[in-house]
RODO-2510 file (C-alpha; in nm, 4 decimals, decimal comma):
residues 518
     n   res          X          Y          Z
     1     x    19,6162    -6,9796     8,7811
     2     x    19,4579    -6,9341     8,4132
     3     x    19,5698    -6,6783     8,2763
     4     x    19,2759    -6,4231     8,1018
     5     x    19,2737    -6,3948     7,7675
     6     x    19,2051    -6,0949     7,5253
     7     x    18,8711    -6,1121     7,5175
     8     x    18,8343    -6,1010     7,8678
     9     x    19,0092    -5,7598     7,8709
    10     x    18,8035    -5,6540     7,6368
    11     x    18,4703    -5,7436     7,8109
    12     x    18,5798    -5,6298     8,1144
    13     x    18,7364    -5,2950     8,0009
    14     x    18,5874    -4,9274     8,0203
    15     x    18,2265    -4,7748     7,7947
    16     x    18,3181    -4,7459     7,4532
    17     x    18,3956    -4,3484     7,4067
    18     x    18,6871    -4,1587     7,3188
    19     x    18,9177    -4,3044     7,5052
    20     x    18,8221    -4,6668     7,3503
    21     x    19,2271    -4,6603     7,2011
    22     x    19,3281    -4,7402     7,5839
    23     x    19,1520    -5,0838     7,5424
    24     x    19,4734    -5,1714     7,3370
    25     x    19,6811    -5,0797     7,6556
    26     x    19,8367    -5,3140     7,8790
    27     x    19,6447    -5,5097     8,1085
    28     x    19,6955    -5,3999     8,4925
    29     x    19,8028    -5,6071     8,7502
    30     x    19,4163    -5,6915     8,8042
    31     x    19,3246    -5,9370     8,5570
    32     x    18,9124    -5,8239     8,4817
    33     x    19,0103    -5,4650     8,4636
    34     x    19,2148    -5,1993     8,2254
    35     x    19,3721    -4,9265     8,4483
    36     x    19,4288    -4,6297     8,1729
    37     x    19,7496    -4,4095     8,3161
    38     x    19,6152    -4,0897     8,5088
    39     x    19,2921    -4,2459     8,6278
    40     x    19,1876    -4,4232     8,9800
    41     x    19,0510    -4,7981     8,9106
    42     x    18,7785    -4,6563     9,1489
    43     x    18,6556    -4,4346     8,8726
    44     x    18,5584    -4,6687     8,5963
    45     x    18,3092    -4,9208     8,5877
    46     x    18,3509    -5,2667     8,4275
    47     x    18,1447    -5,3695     8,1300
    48     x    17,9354    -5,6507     8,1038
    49     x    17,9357    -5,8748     7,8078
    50     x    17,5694    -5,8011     7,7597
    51     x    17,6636    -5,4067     7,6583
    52     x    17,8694    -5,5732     7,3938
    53     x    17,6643    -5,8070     7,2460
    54     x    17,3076    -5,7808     7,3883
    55     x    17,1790    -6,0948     7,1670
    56     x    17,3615    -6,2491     7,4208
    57     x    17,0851    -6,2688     7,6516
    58     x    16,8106    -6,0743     7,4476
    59     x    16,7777    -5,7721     7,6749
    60     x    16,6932    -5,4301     7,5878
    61     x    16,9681    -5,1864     7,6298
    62     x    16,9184    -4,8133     7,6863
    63     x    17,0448    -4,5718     7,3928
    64     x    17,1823    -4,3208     7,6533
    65     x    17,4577    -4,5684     7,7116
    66     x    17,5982    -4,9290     7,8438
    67     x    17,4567    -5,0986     8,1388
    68     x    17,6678    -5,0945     8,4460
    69     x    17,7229    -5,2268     8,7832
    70     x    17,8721    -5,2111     9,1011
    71     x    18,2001    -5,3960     9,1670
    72     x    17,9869    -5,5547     9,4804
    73     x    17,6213    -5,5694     9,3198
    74     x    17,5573    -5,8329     9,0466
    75     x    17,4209    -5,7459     8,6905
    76     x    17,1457    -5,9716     8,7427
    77     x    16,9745    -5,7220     9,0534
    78     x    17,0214    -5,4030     8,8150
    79     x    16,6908    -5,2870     8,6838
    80     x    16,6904    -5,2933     8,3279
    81     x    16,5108    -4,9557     8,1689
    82     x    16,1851    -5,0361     7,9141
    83     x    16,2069    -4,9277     7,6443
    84     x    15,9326    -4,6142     7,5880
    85     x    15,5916    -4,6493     7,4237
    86     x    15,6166    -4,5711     7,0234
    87     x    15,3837    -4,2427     6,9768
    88     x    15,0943    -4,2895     6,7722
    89     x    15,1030    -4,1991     6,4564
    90     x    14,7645    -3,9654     6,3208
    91     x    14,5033    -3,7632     6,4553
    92     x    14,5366    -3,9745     6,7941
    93     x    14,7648    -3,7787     7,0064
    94     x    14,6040    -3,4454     6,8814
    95     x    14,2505    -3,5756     6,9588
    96     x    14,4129    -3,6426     7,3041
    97     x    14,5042    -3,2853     7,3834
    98     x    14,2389    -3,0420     7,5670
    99     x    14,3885    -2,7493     7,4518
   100     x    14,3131    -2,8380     7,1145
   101     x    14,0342    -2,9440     7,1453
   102     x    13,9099    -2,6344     7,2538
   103     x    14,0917    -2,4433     6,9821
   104     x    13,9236    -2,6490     6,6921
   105     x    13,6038    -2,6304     6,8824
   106     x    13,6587    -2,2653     6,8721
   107     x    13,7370    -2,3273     6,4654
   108     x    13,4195    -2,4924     6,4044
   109     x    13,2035    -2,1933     6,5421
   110     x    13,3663    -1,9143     6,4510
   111     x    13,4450    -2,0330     6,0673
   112     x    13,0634    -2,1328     6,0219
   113     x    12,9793    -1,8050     6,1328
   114     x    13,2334    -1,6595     5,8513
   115     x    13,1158    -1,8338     5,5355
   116     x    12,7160    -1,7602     5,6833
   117     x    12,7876    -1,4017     5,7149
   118     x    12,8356    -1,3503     5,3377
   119     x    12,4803    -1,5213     5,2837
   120     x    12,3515    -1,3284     5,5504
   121     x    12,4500    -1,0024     5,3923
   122     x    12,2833    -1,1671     5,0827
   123     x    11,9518    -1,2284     5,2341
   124     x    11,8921    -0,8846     5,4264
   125     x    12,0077    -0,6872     5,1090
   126     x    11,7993    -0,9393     4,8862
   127     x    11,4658    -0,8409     5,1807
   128     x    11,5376    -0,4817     5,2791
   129     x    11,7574    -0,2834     4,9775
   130     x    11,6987    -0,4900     4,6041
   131     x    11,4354    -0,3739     4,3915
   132     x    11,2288    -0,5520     4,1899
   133     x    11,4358    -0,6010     3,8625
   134     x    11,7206    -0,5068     4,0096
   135     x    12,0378    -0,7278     3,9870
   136     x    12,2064    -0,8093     4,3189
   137     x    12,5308    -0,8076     4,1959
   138     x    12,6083    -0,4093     4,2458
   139     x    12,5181    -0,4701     4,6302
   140     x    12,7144    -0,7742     4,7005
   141     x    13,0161    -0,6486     4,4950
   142     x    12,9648    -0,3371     4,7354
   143     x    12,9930    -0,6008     5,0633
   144     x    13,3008    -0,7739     4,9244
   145     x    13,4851    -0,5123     4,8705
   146     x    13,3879    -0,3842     5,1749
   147     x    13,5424    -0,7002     5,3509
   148     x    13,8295    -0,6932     5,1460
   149     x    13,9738    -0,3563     5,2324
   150     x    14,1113    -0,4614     5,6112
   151     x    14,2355    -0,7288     5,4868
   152     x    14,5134    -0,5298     5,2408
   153     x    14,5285    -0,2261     5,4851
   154     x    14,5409    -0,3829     5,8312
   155     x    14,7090    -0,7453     5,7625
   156     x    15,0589    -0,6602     5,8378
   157     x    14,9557    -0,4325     6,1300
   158     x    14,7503    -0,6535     6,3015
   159     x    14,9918    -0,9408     6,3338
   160     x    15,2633    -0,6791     6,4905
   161     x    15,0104    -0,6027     6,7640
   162     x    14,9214    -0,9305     6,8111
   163     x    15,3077    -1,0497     6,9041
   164     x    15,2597    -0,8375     7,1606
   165     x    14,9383    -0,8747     7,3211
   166     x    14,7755    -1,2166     7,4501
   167     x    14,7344    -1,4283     7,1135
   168     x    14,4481    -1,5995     7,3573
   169     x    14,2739    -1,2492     7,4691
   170     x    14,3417    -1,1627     7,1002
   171     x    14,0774    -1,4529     6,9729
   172     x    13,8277    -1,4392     7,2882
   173     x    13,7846    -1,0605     7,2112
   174     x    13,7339    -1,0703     6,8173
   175     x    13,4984    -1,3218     6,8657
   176     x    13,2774    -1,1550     7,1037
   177     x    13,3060    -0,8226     6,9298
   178     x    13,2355    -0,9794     6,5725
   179     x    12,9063    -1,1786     6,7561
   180     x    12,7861    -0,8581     6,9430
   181     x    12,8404    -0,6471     6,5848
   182     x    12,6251    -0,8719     6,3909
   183     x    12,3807    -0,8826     6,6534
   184     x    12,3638    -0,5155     6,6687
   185     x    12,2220    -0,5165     6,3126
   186     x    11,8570    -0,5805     6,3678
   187     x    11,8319    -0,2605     6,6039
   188     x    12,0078    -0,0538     6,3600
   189     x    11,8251    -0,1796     6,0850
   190     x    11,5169    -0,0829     6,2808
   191     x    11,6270     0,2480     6,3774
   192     x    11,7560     0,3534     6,0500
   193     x    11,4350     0,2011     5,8499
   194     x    11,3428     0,4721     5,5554
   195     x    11,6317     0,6816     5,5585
   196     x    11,8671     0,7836     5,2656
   197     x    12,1857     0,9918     5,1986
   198     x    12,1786     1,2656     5,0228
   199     x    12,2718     1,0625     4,6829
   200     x    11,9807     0,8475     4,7735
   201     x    12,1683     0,5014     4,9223
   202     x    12,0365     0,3376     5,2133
   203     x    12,1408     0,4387     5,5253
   204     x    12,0550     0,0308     5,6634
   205     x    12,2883    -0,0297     5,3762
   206     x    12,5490     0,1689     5,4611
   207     x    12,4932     0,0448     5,7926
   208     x    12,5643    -0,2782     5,6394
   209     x    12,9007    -0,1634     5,4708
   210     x    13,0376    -0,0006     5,8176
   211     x    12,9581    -0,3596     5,9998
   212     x    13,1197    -0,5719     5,7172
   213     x    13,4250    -0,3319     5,7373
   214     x    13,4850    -0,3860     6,1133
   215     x    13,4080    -0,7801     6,1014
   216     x    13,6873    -0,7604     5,8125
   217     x    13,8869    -0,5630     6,1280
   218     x    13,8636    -0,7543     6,3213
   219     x    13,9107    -1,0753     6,1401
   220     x    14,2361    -0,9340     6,0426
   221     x    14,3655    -0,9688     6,4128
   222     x    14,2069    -1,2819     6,4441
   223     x    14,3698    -1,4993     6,1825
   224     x    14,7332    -1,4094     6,2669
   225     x    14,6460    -1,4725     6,6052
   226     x    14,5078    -1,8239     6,5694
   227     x    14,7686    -1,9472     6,3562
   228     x    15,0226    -1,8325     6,6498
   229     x    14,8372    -1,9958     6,9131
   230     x    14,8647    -2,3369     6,7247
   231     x    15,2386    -2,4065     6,8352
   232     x    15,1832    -2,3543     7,2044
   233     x    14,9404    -2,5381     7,2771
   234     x    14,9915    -2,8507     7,0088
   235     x    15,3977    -3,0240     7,0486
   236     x    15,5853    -2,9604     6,7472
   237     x    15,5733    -3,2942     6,6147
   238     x    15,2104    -3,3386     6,6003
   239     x    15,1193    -2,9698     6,3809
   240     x    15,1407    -3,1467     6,0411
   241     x    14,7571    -3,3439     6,1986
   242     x    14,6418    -3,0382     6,3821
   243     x    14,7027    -2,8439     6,0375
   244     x    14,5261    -3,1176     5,8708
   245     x    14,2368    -3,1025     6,1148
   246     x    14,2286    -2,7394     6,0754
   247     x    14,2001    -2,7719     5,6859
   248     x    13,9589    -3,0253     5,6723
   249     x    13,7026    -2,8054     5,8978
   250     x    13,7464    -2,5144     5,7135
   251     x    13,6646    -2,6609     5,3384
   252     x    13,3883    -2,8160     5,5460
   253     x    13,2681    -2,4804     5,6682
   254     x    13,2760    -2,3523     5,3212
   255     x    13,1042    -2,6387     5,1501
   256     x    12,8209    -2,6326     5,4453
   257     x    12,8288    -2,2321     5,4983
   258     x    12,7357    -2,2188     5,1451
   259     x    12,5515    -2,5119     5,0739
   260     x    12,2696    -2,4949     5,3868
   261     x    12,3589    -2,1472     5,4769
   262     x    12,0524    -2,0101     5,3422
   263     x    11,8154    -2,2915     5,4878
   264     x    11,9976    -2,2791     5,8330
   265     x    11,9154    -1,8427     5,7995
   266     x    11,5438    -1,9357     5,7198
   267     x    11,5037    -2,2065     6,0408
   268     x    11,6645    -1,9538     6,2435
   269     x    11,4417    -1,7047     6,1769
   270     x    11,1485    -1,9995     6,2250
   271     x    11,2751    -2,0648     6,5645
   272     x    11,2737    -1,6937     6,6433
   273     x    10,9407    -1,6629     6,5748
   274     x    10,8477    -1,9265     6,7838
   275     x    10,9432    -1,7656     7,0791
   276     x    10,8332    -1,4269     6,9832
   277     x    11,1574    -1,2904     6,8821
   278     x    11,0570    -1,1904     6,5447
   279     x    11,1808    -1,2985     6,2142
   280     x    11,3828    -1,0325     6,1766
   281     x    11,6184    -1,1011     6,4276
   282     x    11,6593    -1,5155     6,3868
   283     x    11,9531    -1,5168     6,1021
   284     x    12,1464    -1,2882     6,2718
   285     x    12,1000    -1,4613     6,6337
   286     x    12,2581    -1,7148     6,4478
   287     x    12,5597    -1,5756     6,2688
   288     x    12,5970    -1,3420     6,6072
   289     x    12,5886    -1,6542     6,8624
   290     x    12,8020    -1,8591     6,6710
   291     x    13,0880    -1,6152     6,7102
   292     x    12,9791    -1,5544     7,0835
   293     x    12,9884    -1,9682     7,1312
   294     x    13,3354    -1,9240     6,9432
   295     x    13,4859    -1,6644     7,2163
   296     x    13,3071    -1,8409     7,5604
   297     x    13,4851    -2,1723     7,4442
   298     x    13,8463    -2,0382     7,3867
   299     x    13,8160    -1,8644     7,7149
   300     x    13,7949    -2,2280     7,8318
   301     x    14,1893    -2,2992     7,6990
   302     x    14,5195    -2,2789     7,8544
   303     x    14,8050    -2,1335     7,6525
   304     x    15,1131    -2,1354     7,8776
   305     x    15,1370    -1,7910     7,7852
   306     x    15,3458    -1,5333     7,9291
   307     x    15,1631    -1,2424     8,0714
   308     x    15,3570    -0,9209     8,1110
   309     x    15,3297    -0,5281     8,1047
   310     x    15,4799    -0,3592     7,8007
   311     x    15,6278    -0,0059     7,9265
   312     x    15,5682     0,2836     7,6885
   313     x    15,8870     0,2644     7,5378
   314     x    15,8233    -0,0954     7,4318
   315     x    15,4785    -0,0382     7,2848
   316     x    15,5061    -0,1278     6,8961
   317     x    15,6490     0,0116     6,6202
   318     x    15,4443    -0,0611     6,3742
   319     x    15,6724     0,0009     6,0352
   320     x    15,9948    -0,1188     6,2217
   321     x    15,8658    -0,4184     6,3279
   322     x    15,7190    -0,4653     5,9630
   323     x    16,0831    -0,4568     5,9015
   324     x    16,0917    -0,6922     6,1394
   325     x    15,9417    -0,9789     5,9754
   326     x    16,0593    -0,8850     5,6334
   327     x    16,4010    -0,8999     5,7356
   328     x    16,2951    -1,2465     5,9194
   329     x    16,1581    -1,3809     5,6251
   330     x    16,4691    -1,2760     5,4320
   331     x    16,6892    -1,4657     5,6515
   332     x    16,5076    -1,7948     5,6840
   333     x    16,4660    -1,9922     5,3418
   334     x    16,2566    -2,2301     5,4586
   335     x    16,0115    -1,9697     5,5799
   336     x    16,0446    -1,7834     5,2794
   337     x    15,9811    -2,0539     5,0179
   338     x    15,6349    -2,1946     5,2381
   339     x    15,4969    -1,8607     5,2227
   340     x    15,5659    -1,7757     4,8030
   341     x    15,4111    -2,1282     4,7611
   342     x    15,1243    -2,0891     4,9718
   343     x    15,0746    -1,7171     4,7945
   344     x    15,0900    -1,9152     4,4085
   345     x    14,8468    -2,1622     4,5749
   346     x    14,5732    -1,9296     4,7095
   347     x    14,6198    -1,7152     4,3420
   348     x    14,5283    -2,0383     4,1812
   349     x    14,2109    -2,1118     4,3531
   350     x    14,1470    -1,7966     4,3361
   351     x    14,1280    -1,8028     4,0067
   352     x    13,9659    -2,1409     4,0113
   353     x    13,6823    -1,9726     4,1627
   354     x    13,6440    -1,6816     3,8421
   355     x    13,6888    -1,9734     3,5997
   356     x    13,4343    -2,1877     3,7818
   357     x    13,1957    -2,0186     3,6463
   358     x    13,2653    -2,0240     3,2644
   359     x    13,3629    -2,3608     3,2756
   360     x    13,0040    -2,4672     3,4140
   361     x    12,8616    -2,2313     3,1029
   362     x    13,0754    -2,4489     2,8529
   363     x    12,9309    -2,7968     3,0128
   364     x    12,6511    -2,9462     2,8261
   365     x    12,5434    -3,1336     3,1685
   366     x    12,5169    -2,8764     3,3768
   367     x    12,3924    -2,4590     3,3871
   368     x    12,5992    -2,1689     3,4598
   369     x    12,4735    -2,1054     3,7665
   370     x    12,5817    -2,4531     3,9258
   371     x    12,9085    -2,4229     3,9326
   372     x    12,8934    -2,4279     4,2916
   373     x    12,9554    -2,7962     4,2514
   374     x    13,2946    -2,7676     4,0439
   375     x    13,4023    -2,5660     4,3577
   376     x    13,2625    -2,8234     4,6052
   377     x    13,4496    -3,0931     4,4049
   378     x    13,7913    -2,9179     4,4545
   379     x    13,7025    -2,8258     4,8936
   380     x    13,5879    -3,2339     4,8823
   381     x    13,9137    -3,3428     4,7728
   382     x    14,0985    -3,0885     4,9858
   383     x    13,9437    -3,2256     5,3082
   384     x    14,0160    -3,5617     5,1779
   385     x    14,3961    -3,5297     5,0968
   386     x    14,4418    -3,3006     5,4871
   387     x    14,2798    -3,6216     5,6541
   388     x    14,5460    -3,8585     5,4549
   389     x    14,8099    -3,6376     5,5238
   390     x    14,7156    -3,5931     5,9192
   391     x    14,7379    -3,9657     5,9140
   392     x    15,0357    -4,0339     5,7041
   393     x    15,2248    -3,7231     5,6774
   394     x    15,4511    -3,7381     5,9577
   395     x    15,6385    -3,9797     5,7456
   396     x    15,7839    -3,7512     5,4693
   397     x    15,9789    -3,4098     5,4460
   398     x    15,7499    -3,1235     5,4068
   399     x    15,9341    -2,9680     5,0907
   400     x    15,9124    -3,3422     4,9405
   401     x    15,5506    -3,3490     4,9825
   402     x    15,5084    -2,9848     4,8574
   403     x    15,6364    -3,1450     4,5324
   404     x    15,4420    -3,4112     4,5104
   405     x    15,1666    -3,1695     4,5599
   406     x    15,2962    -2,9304     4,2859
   407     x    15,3393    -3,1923     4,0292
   408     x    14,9828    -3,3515     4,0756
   409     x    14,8394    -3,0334     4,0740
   410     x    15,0106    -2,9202     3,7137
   411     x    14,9152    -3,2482     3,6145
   412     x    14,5288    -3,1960     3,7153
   413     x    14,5083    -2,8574     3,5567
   414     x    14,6852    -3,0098     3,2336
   415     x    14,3906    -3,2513     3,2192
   416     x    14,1064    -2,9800     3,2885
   417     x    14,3074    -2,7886     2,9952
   418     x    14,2385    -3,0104     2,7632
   419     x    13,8959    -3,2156     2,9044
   420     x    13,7179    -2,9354     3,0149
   421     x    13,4261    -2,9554     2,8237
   422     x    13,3366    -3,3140     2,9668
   423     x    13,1669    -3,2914     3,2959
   424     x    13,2280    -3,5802     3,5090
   425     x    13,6315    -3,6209     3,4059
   426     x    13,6604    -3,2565     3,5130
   427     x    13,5001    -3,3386     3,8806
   428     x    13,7404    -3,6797     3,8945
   429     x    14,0025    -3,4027     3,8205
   430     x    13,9062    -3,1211     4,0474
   431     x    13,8580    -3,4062     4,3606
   432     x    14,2410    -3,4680     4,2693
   433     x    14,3547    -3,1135     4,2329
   434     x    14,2209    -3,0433     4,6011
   435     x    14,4102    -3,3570     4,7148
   436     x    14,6990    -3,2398     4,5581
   437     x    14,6548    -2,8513     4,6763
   438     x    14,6449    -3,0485     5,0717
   439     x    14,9976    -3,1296     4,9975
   440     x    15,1143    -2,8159     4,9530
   441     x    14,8986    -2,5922     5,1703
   442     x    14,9739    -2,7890     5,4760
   443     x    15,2749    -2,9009     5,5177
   444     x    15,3919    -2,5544     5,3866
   445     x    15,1848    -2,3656     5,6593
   446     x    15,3203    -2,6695     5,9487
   447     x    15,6789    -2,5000     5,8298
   448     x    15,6161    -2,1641     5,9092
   449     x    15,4620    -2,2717     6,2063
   450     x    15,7507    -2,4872     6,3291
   451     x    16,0787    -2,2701     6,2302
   452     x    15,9069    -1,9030     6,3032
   453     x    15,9646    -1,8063     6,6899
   454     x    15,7270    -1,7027     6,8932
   455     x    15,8322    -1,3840     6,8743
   456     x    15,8235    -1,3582     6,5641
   457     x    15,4844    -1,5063     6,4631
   458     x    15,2368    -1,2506     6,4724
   459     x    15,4185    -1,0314     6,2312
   460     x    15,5070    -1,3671     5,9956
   461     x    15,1721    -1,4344     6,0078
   462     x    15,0006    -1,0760     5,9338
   463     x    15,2452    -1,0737     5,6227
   464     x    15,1230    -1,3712     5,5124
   465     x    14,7535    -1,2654     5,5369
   466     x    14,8242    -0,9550     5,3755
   467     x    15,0095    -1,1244     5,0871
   468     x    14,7411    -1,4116     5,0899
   469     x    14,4649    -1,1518     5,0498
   470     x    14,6425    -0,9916     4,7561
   471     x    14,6990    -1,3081     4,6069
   472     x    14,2835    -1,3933     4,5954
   473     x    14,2539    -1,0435     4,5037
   474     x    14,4405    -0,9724     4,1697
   475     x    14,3139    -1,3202     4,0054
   476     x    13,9394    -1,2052     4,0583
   477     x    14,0108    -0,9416     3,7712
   478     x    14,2890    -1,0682     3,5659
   479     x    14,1367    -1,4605     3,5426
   480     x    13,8419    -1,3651     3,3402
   481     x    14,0005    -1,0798     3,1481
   482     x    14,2441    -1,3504     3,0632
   483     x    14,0152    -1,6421     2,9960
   484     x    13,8593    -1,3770     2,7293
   485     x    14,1780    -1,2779     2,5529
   486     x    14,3574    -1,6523     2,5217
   487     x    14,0557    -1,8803     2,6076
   488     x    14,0114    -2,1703     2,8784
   489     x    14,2847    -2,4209     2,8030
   490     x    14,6019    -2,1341     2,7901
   491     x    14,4748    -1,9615     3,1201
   492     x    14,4661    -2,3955     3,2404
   493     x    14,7883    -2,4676     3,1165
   494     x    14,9395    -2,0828     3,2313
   495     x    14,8376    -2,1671     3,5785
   496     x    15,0012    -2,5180     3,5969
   497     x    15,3084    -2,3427     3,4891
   498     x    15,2763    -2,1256     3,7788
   499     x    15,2528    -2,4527     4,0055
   500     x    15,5493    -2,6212     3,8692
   501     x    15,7538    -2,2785     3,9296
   502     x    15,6470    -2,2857     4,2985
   503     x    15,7276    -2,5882     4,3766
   504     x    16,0307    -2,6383     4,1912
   505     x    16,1222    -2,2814     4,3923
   506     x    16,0646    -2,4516     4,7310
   507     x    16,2169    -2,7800     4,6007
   508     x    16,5425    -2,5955     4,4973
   509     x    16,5423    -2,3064     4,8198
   510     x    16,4703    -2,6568     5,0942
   511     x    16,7870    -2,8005     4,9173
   512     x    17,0342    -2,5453     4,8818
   513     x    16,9518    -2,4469     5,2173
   514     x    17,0403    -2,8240     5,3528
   515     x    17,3893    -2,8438     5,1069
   516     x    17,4964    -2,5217     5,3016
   517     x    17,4371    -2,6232     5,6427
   518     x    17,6008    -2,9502     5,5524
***
């Protein structure tokens, strides 16, 4: 009788796992098996030479382990496992899902009916309040600040109720009640035609203001409440290209709202008459309907939500659970950093937007009053860079592409600084800039979305739109008092000094966090 040699102890031996030093042991009586001390031969399983080098005969074998058999059954009748499908990379597997579907659908209608809204308020005061000489911009700075008001008072309040009612509900309902509001205005229009307060305003106006202040409302519990809803119904790994869907509709709702808004108001009101309506009623049929289309189609999704009374004693405290999410925010770096940079980046085009204006007046090309297009440029490039990333994104770290965005969006607003003046390298620059500002609002708001709880998301989320709202706020007076006092190119240069800080803050808060858990 032969007698076996090493390797065949080794081949024949037990899995590879801690207790891989007993290979070394003596060889039982049994010449194709190691018997470890303390353990039946019944227990363990012999190897194949396959498990050990698989080139061997070219098969796939499983990560969860070797491949083994039977001391009766021969390797050649075990069933090897395939090896799973690679998931697509892209917009594919969100495209796939229902849910979402429905939720972007949702998107579509209900931001269209946003960025109208404005020019609808524009048109009726423009018909029914402006007289003739009379500069508009007293009555639409009336309307914005109107709409801005729930936003700083109610944005941390809203997202506390919304962790604890149905984040689904939550949209259906603020979408019906915004489209019944606006459609509401025609009738009170009507009934309140000719009559003035005692200081001699409107009364349709201040119709106008009281409507515009509970849209804001209501908007308020709307936001928080979408971007909670995003993690249950799209899988973790796939909210970078939902986020980039997301973004790419809404600069697409604000370059359309804008740009056709006020044709779309005029056909509706064609189409009204048409049927009879009236052309009084057709623009706000359509602003109206497109939030009721918005709240009938999110009806249609599933959540996976957990519906469940709240006794009395668990109804919410509003400051404490503030608290809450301050002291959540606190705790969680990651968390913390997305939401500063996202702040710095909505400051920035908010102060894009003030500057806009004098840097069209400065262009030989173009007139004052176009620089719509500079702002179209930057929401062009934005949609471009969120379809890139939604296809590509998955591959990189979110902090590392929040750098890459930082540093190409200094080094776009270095280049406006000093080529500001020349029309068409401005546009090149402001395409890039939006690119750049996709890397960073993104990925940053896919992080809060993946590490915040779901708990915990409604108040993150309010916080943020209450900061966020700030952050547009204070740049619409301090940009052009700036751009005054120290001219375009240090108010250029001053803000890509601002980017650098944020994302050299997120660079450095993503890394220390990573050297401590290591």
């Amino acid at each position: 009788m032969m007698r076996p040699s090493p390797a065949d102890y080794v081949l024949m031996s037990t899995p590879l796992d801690h207790d891989s030093t007993r290979l070394n042991s003596r060889p039982s009586p049994e010449p194709f098996r190691s018997q470890p001390p303390g353990r039946p031969l019944e227990s363990r399983s012999p190897m194949l030479k396959e498990d050990l080098f698989p080139e061997a005969n070219g098969g796939y074998v499983p990560e969860n382990g070797a491949k083994y058999v039977s001391d009766d059954k021969p390797a050649e009748s075990q069933p090897v496992a395939p090896q799973p499908p690679e998931e697509p990379e892209g917009f594919a597997p969100v495209l796939k899902n229902r849910n979402f579907l429905t939720l972007w659908s949702g998107q579509v209608f209900s931001q269209l009916s946003d960025k109208v809204y404005l020019v609808l308020m524009i048109a009726l005061i423009a018909s029914r309040f402006q007289s003739e000489g009379q500069t508009i911009s007293g009555w639409v700075s009336s309307i914005m600040i109107a709409s801005t008001i729930p936003a700083i008072l109610f944005g941390s309040i809203a997202g506390v109720y919304v962790d604890r009612w149905s984040k689904k509900g939550v949209l259906v309902a603020t979408n019906l009640l915004r489209g019944a509001l606006v459609l509401a205005i025609p009738i009170g229009l009507w009934l309140t035609k000719g009559w003035t307060t005692f200081q001699g305003l409107p009364v349709g106006f201040c119709l106008l203001l009281g409507v515009t202040f509970l849209v804001s409302t209501l908007t308020q519990f709307f936001a928080p409440a979408e971007q909670s809803i995003m993690p249950l119904v799209v899988e973790k790994r796939h909210l970078l290209s939902a986020n980039s869907l997301y973004t790419t509709t809404a600069m697409a709702s604000v370059i359309i709202g804008f740009a056709v808004g006020e044709p779309l108001l005029a056909l509706a009101d064609t189409v009204a008459s048409w049927f009879g309506v009236g052309t009084d009623f057709g623009k706000e049929f359509l602003v109206g309907g497109g939030y009721a289309i918005a709240g009938v189609l999110l009806l249609l999704m599933k959540t996976g939500e957990k519906t469940q009374d709240i006794a009395p004693e668990d109804q919410p405290r509003v400051w404490e659970d503030i608290k809450d999410g301050l002291r959540f925010l606190k705790q969680q770096a990651h968390v913390r950093g997305a939401l500063i940079q996202l702040v710095i980046l909505f400051s920035i085009f908010a102060a894009l937007a003030v500057l806009a204006v004098r840097l069209a007046e400065v262009m030989p090309e173009i007139k004052s009053s176009q620089f719509g297009f500079l702002l179209a440029a930057g929401g062009v490039g934005m949609a471009a860079g969120a379809a890139l990333l939604g296809s590509f994104g998955q591959r990189f770290a979110h902090a590392r592409l929040g750098t890459i965005g930082s540093v190409g969006m200094a080094s776009c607003l270095v280049g406006i600084a000093f080529f500001y003046s020349h029309l068409w390298i401005t546009l090149g620059l402001l395409v890039a800039l939006g690119a750049f500002a996709a890397l960073i609002g993104i990925p940053m708001q896919t992080t809060i979305q993946q590490e915040t709880p779901e708990e915990m998301r409604g108040k993150v989320f309010g916080l943020q739109n209450n900061a966020v709202n700030i952050a547009l706020s204070l740049p619409l007076v301090l940009a052009g008092v700036a751009e005054t006092i120290f001219g375009l190119r240090i108010v250029f240069l001053a803000l890509a000094a601002l980017t650098i800080a944020g994302g050299s803050l997120t660079w450095y808060i993503a890394h220390t966090n990573n050297d401590n858990q290591e």
